[in-house]
VOGU-3710 file (C-alpha; in Angstrom, 3 decimals, decimal comma):
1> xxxxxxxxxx> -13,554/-12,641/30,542  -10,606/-11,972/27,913  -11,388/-9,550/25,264  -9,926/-8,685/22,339  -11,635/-6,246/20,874  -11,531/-3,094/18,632  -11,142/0,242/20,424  -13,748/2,781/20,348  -12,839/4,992/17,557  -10,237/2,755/16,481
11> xxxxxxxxxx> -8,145/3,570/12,740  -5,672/1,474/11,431  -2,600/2,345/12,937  -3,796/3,045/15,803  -3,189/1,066/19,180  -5,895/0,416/21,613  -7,623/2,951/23,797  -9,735/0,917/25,895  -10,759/2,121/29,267  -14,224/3,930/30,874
21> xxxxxxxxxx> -13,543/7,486/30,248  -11,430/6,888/26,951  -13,275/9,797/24,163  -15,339/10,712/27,093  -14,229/14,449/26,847  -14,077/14,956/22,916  -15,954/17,782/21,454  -19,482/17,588/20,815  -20,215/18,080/17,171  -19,741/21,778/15,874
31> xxxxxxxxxx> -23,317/21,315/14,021  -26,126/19,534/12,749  -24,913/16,843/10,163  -28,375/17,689/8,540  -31,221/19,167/10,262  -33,318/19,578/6,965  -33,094/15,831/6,064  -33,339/14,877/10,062  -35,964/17,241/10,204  -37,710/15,396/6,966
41> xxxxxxxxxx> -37,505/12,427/8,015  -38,996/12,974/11,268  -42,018/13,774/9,799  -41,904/11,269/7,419  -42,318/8,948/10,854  -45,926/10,589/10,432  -47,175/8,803/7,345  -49,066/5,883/9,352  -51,057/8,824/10,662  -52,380/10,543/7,689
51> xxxxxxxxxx> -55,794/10,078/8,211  -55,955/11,287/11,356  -53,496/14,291/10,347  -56,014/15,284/7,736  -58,948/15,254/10,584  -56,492/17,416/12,995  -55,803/19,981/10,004  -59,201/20,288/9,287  -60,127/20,618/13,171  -57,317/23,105/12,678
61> xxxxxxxxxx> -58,534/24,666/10,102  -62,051/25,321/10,638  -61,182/26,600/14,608  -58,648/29,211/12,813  -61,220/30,127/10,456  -63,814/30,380/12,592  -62,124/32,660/15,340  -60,737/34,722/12,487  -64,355/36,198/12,134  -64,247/37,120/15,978
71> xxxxxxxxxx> -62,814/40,852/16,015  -64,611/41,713/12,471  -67,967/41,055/14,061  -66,849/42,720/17,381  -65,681/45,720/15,385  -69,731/45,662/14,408  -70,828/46,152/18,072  -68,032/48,568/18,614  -69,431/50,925/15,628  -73,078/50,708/16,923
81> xxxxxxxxxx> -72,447/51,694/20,444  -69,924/54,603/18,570  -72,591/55,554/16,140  -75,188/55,491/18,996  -73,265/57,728/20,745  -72,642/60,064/18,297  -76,147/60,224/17,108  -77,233/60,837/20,667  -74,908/63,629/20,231  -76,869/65,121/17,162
91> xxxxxxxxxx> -80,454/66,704/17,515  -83,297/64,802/16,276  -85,335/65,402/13,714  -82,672/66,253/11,144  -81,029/63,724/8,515  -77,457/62,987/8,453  -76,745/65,019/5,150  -78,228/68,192/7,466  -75,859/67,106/10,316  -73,021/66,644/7,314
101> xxxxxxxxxx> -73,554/70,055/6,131  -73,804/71,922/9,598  -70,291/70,397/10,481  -69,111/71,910/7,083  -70,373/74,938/8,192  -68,650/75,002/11,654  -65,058/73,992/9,976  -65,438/70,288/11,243  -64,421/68,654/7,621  -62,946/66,019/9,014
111> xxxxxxxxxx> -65,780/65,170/11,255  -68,093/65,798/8,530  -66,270/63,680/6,035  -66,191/60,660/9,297  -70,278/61,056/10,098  -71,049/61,393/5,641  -69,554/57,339/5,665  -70,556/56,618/9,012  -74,471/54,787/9,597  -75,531/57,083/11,829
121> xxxxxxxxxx> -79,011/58,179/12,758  -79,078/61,725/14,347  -81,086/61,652/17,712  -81,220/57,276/17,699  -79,231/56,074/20,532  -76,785/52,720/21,117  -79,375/49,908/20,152  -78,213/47,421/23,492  -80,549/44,567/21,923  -78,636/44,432/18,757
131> xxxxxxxxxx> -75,290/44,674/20,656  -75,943/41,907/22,414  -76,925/39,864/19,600  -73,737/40,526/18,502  -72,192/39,754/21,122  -73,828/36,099/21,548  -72,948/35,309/18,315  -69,072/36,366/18,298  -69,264/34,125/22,341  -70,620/31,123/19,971
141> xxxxxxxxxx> -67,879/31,586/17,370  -65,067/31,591/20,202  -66,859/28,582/21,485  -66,990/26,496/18,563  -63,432/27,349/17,583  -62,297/26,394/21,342  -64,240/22,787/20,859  -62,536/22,393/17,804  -58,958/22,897/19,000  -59,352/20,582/22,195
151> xxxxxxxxxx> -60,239/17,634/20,097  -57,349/18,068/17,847  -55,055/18,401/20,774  -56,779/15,249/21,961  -56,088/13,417/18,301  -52,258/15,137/18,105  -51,296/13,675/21,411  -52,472/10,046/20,091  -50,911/10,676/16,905  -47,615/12,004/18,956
161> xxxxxxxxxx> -47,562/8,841/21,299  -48,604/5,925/18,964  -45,559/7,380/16,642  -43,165/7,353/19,309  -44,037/4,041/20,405  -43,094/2,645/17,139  -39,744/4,550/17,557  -39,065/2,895/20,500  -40,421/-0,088/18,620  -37,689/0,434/15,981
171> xxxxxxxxxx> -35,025/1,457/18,459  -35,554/-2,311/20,372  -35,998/-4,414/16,915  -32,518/-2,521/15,808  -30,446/-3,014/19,405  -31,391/-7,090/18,671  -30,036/-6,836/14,797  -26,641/-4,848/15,493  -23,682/-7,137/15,966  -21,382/-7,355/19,103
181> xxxxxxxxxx> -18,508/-4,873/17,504  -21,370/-1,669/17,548  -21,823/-2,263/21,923  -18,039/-3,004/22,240  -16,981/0,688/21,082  -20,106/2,566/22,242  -21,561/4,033/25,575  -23,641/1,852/27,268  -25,192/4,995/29,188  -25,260/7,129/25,534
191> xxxxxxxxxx> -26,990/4,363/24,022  -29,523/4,306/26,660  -29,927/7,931/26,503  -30,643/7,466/22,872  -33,415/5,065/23,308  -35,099/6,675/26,349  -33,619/10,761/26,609  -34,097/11,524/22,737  -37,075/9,573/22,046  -38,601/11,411/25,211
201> xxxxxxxxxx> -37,615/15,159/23,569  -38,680/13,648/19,706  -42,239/13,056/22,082  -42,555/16,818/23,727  -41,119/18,292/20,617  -44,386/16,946/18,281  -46,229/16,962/20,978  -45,931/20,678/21,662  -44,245/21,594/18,171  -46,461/20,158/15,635
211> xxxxxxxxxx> -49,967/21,381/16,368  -49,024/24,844/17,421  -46,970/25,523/14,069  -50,047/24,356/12,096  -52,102/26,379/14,285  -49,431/29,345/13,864  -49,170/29,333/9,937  -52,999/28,919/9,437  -53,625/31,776/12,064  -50,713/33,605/9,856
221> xxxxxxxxxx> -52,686/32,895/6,539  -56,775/33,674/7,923  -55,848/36,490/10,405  -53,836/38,086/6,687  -56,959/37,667/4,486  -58,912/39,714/6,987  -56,329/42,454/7,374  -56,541/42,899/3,291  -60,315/42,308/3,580  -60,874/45,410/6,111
231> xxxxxxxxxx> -57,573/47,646/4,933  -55,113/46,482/2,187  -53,001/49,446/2,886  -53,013/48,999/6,847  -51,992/45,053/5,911  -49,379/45,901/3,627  -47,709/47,517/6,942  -48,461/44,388/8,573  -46,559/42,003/6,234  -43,274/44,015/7,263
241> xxxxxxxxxx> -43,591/41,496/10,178  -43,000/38,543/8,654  -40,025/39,048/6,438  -38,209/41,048/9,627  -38,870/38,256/11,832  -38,265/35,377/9,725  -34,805/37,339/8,996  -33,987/37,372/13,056  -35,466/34,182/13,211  -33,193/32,213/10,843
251> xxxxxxxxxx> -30,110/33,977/11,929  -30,632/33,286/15,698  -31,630/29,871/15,248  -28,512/28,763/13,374  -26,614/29,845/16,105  -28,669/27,951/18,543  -28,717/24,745/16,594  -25,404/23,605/17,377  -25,933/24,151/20,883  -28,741/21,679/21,239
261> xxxxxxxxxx> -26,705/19,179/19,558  -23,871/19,633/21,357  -26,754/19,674/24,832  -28,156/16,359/23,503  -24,109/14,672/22,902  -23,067/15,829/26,538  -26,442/14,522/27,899  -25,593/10,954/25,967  -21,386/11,763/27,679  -22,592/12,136/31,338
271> xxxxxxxxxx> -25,351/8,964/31,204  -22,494/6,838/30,310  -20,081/8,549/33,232  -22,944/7,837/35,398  -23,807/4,488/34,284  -20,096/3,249/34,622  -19,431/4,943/37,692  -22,804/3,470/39,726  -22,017/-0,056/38,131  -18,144/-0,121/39,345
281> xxxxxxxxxx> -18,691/2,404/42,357  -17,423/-0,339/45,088  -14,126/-0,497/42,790  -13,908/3,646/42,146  -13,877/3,513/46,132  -11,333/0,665/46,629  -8,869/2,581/44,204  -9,195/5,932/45,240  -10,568/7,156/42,093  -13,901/8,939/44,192
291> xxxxxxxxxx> -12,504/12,094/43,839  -11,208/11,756/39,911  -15,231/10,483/39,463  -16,401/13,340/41,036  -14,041/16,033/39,153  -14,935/13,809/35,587  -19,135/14,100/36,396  -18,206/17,977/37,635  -16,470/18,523/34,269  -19,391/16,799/31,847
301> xxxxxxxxxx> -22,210/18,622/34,140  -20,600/21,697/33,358  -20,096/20,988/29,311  -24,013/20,293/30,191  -24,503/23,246/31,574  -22,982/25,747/29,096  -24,227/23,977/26,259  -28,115/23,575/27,425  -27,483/27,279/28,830  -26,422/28,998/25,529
311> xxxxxxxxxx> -28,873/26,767/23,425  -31,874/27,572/25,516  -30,399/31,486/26,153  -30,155/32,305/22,001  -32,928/30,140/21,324  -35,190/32,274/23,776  -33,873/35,529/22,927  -35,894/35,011/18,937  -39,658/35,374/20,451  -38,742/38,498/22,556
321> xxxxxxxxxx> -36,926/40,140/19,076  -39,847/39,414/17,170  -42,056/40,537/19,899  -40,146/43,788/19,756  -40,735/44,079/15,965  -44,324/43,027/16,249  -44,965/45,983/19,100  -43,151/48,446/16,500  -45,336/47,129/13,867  -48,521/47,785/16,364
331> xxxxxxxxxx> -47,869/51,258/17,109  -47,762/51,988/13,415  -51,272/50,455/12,891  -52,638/52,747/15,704  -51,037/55,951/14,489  -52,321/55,372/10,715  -55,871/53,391/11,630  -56,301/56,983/13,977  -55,555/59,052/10,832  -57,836/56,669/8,497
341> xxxxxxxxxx> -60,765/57,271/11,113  -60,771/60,986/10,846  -60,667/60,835/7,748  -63,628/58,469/6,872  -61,450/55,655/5,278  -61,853/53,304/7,808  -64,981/53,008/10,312  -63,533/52,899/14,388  -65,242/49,786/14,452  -62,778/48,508/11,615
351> xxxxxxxxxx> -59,906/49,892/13,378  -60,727/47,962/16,298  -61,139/44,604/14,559  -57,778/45,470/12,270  -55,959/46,378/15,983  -56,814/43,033/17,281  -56,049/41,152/14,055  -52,670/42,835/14,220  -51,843/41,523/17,674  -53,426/38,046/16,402
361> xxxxxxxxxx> -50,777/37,990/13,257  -47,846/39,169/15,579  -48,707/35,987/17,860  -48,622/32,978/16,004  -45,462/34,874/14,534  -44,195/34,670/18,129  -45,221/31,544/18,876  -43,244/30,071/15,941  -39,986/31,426/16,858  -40,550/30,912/20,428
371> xxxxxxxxxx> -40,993/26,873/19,155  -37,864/26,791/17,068  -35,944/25,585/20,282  -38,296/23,090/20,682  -38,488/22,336/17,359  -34,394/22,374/17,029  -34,133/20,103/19,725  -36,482/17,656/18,896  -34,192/17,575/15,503  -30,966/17,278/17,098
381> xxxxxxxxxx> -32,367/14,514/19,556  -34,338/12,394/16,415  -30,601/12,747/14,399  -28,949/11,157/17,367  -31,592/8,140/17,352  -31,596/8,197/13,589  -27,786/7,173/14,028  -28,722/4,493/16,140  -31,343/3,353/13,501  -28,901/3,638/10,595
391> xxxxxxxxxx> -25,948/1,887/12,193  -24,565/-1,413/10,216  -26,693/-4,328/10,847  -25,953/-8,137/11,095  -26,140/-9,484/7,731  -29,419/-11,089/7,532  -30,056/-14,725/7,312  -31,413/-16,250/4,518  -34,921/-17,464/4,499  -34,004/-20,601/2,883
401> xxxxxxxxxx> -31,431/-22,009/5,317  -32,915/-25,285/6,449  -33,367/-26,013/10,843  -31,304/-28,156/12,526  -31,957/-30,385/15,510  -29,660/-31,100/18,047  -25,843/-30,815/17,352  -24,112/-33,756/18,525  -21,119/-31,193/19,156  -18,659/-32,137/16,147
411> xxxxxxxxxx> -16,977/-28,908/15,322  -14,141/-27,597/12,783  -11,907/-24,793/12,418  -10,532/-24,674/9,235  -7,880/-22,499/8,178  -9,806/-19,398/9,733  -8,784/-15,566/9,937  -9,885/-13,000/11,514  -9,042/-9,560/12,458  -10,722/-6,781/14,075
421> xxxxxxxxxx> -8,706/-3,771/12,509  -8,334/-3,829/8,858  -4,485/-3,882/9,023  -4,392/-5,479/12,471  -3,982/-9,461/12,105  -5,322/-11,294/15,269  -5,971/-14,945/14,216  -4,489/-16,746/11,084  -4,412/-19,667/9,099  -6,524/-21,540/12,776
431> xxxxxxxxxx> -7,164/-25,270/12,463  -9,204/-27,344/14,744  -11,069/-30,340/14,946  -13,181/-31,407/17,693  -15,005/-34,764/18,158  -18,484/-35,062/20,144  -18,340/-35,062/24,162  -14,819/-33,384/24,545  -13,872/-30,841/26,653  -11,553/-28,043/24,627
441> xxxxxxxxxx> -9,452/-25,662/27,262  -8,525/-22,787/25,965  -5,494/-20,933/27,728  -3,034/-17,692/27,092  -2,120/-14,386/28,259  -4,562/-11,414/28,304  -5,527/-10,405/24,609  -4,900/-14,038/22,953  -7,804/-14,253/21,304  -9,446/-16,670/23,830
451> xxxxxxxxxx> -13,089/-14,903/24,115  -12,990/-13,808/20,148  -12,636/-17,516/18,981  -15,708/-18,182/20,883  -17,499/-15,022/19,405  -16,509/-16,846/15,931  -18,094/-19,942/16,690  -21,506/-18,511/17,957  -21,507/-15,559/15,383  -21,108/-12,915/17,051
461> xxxxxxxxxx> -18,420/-12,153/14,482  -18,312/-12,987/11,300  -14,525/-14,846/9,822  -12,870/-13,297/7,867  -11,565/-16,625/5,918  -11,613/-20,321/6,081  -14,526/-21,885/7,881  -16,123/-23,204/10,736  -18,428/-26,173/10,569  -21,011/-27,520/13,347
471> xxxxxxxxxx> -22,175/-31,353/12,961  -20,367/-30,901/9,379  -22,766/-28,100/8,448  -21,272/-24,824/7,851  -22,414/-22,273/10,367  -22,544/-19,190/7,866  -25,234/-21,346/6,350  -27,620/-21,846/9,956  -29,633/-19,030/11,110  -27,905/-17,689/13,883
481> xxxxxxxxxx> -31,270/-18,069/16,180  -30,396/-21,813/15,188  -26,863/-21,708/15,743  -27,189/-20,213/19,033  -29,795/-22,650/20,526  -27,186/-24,993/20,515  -25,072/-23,395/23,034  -25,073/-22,619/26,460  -22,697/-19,585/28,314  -21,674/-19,874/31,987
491> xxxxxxxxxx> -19,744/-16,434/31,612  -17,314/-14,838/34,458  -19,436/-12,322/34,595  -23,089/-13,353/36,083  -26,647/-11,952/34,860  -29,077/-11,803/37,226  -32,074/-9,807/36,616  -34,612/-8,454/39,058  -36,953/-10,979/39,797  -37,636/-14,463/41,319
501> xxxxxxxxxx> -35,256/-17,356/41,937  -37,267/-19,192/40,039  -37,222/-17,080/37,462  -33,659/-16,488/36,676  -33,283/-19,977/36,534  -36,339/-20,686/34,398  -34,445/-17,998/32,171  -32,758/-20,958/30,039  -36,061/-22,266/28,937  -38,661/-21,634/26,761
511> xxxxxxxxxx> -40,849/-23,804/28,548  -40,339/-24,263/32,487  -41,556/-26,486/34,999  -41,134/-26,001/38,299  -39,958/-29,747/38,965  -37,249/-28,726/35,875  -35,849/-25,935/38,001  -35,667/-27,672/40,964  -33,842/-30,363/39,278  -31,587/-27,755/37,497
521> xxxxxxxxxx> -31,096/-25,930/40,879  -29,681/-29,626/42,608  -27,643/-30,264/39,732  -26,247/-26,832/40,247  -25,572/-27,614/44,152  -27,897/-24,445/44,978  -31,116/-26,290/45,991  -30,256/-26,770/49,544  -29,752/-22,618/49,664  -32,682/-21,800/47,737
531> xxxxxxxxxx> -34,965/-23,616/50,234  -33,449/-22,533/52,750  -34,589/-18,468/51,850  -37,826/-17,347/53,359  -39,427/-17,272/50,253  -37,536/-20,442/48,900  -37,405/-20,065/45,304  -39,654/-17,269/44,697  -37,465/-14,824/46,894  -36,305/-11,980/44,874
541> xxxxxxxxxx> -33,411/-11,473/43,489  -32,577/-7,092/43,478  -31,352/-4,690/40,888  -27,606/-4,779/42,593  -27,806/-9,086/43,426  -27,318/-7,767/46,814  -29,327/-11,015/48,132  -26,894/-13,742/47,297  -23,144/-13,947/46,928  -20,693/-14,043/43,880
551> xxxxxxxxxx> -20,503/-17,502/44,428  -24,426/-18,289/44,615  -24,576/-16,143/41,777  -22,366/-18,557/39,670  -24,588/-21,156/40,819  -27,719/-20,009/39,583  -26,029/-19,132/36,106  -24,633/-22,298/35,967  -28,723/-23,983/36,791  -29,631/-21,712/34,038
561> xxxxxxxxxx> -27,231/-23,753/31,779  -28,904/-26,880/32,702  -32,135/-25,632/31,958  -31,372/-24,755/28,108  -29,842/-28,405/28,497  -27,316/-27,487/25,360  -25,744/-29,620/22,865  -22,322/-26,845/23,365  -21,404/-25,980/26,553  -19,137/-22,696/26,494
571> xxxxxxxxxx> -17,574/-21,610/30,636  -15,817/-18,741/30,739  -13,629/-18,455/33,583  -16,671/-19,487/35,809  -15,202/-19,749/38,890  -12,532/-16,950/39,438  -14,632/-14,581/41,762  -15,295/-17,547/43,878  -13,706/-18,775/47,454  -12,147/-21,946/47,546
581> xxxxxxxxxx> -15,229/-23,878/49,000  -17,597/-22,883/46,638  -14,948/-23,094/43,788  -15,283/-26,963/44,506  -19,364/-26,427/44,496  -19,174/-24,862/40,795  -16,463/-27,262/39,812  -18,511/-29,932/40,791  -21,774/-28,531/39,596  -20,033/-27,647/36,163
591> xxxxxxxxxx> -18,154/-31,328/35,585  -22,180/-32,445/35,549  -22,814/-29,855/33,466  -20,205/-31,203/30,840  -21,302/-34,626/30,922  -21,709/-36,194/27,537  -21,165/-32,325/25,695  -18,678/-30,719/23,736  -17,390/-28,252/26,355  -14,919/-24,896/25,570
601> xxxxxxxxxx> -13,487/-23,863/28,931  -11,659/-20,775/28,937  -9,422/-20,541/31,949  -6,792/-18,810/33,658  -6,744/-21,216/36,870  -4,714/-23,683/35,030  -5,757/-26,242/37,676  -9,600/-26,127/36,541  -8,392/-28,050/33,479  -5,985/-30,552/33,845
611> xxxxxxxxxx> -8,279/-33,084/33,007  -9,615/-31,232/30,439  -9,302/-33,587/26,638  -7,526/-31,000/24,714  -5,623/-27,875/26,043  -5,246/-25,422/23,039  -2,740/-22,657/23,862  -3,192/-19,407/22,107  -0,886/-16,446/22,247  -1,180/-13,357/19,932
621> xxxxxxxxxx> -4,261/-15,121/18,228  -2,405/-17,953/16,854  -2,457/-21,592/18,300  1,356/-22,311/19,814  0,337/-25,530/21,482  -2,347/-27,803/21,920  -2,644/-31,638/23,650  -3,158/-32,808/27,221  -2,024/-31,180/30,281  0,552/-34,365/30,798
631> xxxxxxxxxx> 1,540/-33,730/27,405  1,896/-30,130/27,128  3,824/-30,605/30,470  6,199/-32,591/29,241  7,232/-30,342/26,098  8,143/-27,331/28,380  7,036/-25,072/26,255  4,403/-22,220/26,607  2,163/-23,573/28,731  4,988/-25,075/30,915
641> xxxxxxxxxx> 5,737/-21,739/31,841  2,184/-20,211/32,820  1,986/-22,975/34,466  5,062/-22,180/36,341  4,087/-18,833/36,571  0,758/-20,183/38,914  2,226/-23,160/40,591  6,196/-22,287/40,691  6,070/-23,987/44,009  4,576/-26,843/43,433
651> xxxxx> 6,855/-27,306/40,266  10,174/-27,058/42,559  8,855/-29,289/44,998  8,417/-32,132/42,454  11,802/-31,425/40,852
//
């Protein structure tokens, strides 16, 4: 097929940088173009799950709350086996205020002042049945908070999946609305990776993100209120934490973030280096370019490498930092809860509970930095899809364009212009009329403008000026679903897709029959092979059309054709990966094909249209010459000499 397209990355001025590996090895982005509104919108993607959000924060909630209450009422049965064994300790018989003032006595003040605020009973021992009643009822409280946080786990990870489904959703209704200019100067393999790579990481990241920060900050918040219940001064120390970490936090993460974008862009750069390099590998191998693949894939992997390396390395170094702070901040609750103790401020029991709510504050503080890289790269991955999502779309139709039956193929260039590049010219000031039934050849050099005046007439672009009418009906006023049904493709490049026979050629309708694909598939001249198969037609076609030749292949395209049955018949260079025998197959099978339709042949065998109606010679993406074959002959013109160029032989031997 001749293109003539826009390069990828193009600016006026510029010439064309076409090829496989052209921008392959440009710089990832430096940064996040904005993680904030990325990150905002993200969650927006949330709002068709707000009542369900509401039942996971309360599940949330009351689990967090709940559990808080855990080491207070453990710090209970930690003070009555203490004050059991203290009062074991004193004689019995005697009241505490005797005990008190004995210890006075002996020089023990601090001990004295401990046992004056303490409960204890001189002589009574650890009371084991109230312990364990304690002890049941803080088992309960860890119970309940466990039930609650399974089932929201179990309603996040619906919540997480039904809202990536509808990504993918919006990432297959967009691919079907962008025009043919956003896949001719992007990626195949990064626009895969966009759909499937990203939209996996936006899944882990709320998956294993969301929850746990809600769970984090809501831990933060209880876990703080009973710090300031049991010691406002020992919680005062505490909230050091948070500032200090936050601090690291922040600064670590910015330098991480640009790493996971630039992780994410080399993931998108090596899909595509893969994708192109399985799909041409027979031609990397005929021209020696196995080595050069090798090197390029070596060279992206390692771009990979370094960038997933440093992202993950200084995004994994913020939980161990804050870690360290939150260890510093522990020892300086044990050293001042010790002194509170002796001194009767604070019950050991209190202590206790105040130690373990420490190490429950420093946690979810943990926990949140150790998610930022998580969190960051589920960002950088939903900005590369948000792209996607934002790119220019097709210009919708409008809902009041009335159907149209079948064309009877009248169609009419007038005076159009089109360019791809803004300061680029291609075609200018391009008339045409064609009547019903003819067959219009279209010939030139590479880069013409063949292939883009059939992208005009089906829409695929829009003109630039002038106009193009169908049946006397101006396309730009026909849906483009419409437009389209009227035309059939038999392209130089086949499509086959894995499954039956049968089903790629049932492919060009909307309703098959078996007897219609059979009839299709002997119009096509492949019947007799089909049957022939074990399976006949339900044999299988495979992912790499490994099962029939470039020739069948042709003629299964060209039975798809006569399955749609179109009004326009467009054949791109259908037969020029095809030996001579079955060249005369899919001539034969495509003359049938033209039959009583307005036909555009593209060609570069000049002999597959000689008997074409009208030969329309293009250069430069202006018409130079159009009539018959005899006629164009006989001018000696353009097309005399690519004629000449094919068939110099021939030409001498007649003169």
């Amino acid at each position: 097929m001749s293109h003539t397209r826009p390069p990828a990355g193009a600016k006026p001025g510029m010439g064309p940088q076409r090829g496989p590996m052209a921008g392959m090895f440009g710089p990832p982005p430096a940064k996040s173009k904005d993680f904030k509104g990325s990150l905002k919108r993200l969650l927006t993607e949330l709002q068709h799950e707000r009542k369900i959000l509401v039942a996971v924060l309360s599940l949330i909630s009351t689990s967090v709350i709940v559990g808080a209450f855990g080491p207070k009422i453990l710090g209970r049965a930690t003070n009555y086996v203490f004050y059991g064994f203290l009062g074991r300790q004193l004689p019995a018989g005697v009241t505490k205020a005797q005990a008190v003032a004995g210890l006075r006595a002996k020089g023990e003040g601090r001990l004295a002042d401990m046992l004056s605020k303490s409960s204890v009973v001189p002589g009574k021992g650890i009371e084991f049945s109230t312990i364990s009643h304690i002890l049941i009822l803080a088992a309960a409280l860890y119970l309940f908070s466990s039930l609650f946080m399974w089932l929201q786990a179990y309603l996040m990870a619906g919540v997480t999946q039904r809202t990536v489904y509808r990504l993918r959703e919006k990432a297959e209704q967009k691919i079907g609305r962008l025009p043919l200019k956003y896949f001719d100067t992007q990626s195949r393999g990064d626009l895969l990776s966009r759909v499937t790579n990203d939209i996996d990481n936006i899944s882990n990241s709320l998956q294993q993100g969301l929850s746990q920060i809600l769970n984090s900050l809501l831990t933060i918040i209880s876990v703080l209120a009973m710090m300031v219940w049991i010691s406002p001064i020992l919680a005062l120390v505490s909230l050091i934490a948070i500032p200090l970490s936050m601090f690291v936090s922040i600064r670590i993460a910015k330098k991480s973030q640009s790493q996971f974008i630039a992780q994410w862009d080399w993931t998108g750069k090596l899909n595509g280096h893969v994708e192109e390099m399985h799909t041409g590998h027979a031609l990397v191998k005929v021209f020696g370019h196995r080595e050069k693949a090798i090197a390029d894939f070596s060279t992206l992997n390692e771009n990979l490498y370094q960038s997933s390396f440093k992202a993950q390395f200084i995004s994994g170094i913020i939980q161990p930092t804050t870690q360290l702070i939150s260890n510093l901040i522990y020892v300086a609750i044990a050293v001042l809860g010790g002194y509170l103790v002796t001194i009767g401020s604070m019950t050991l029991g209190d202590v206790q509970a105040f130690i373990q709510y420490s190490r429950q504050f420093g946690m979810p503080l943990g926990q949140i930095a150790g998610l930022m890289n998580i969190v960051q790269s589920g960002v950088a991955s939903a900005e590369r899809l948000f792209e996607l999502l934002d790119a220019e779309e097709e210009k919708p139709d409008s809902p009041d364009l009335l159907p149209m039956g079948r064309a009877k193929g009248e169609i009419y260039f007038d005076n159009v212009a089109f360019r791809y590049v803004v300061d680029q010219p291609l075609i200018e000031n391009f008339t045409l009329h064609v009547q019903p039934g003819q067959t219009i050849a279209i010939v030139g050099p590479t880069g013409a403008g063949k292939t883009t005046l059939v992208n005009l007439l089906m829409r695929f672009y829009e003109i630039d000026a002038g106009s193009i009418t169908v049946d006397g009906r101006n396309i730009s006023e026909m849906s483009r679903d419409d437009l389209r049904k009227q035309f059939g493709m038999v392209l130089q490049d086949t499509w086959l897709f894995t499954g039956t026979m049968r089903e790629n050629i049932a492919f060009g309708s909307l309703n098959p029959d078996h007897d219609d694909v059979v009839a299709a598939a002997e119009a096509a001249n492949i019947d007799h092979l089909l049957r022939s198969l074990p399976e006949g037609y339900d044999s299988k076609l495979t992912d790499d059309n490994s099962t029939v030749s470039n020739g069948e292949r042709q003629l299964i395209t060209i039975a798809r054709a006569f399955m749609a049955d179109p009004a326009i018949l467009i054949l791109d260079e259908a037969t020029s990966s095809v030996d001579t025998r079955t060249e005369i197959l899919v001539q034969r099978a495509m003359l049938k094909l033209r039959s009583g339709r307005t036909s555009f042949v593209i060609a570069h065998r000049l002999s597959t249209i000689k008997d074409a109606d009208m030969i329309l010679v293009l250069d430069k993406g202006s018409l130079i010459e159009q009539g018959t074959h005899e006629d164009l002959m006989a001018k000696k013109g353009f097309y005399f000499d690519l004629y000449a160029s094919q068939f110099s032989s021939a030409i001498l031997g007649s003169d």
